[in-house]
Structure formats: C-alpha cells, structure tokens
C-alpha positions, 0 to 999 in steps of 0.5 A: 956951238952946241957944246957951249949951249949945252956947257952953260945952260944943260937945266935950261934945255929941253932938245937941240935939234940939228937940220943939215942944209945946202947953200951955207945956210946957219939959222937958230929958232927957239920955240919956232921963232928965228934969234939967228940968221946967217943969211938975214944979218950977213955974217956968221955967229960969232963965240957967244953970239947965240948964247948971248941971244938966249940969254936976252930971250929967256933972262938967265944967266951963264953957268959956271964951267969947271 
C-alpha cells in the first residue's frame, strides 16, 4: 500500500509514517483525522481503497505510473 501511495502521489506527500501495533489493527490519519479503519468498517483496505479515500480528501488525481 505504501508503494502505491508514494507511486501515484510522490509531489502530494510530505511523510508517511508507519506504527507497528498488536490485535491486527490497520488505521489510516491524515492531517490527524482517521480516513481508515479496519476495526471501524470490519474489513481490510482493499487495492486502491485508500488511495481512492485521499483522492476525495484532497480532490487530485492519480499520476501516470510508467
């Protein structure tokens, strides 16, 4: 998932930090508000799900990957 955030959206990001937990928990923040929460919509993100989530945050679109 990192590798397609920082694929499609390199001149958009500042940082991406990661926090290793316990109990499978997979959150996404940005700007300190949750977009993403495993435990909260019962799934896990699917391909693009997060990407898609920034997207309607921010209003970009997706780079071109060569």
């Amino acid at each position: 998932m990192t590798q397609e955030l920082l694929s499609q959206y390199t001149p958009f990001i500042e940082a991406i930090t990661l926090h290793p937990s316990s109990g499978g928990r997979f959150e996404v923040t940005v700007d300190g508000d949750l977009i993403f929460s495993k435990k909260g919509s019962g799934k896990h993100a699917q391909p693009g799900e997060i990407a898609n989530l920034l997207e309607d945050r921010f209003g970009f679109i997706k780079m071109a990957v060569d």
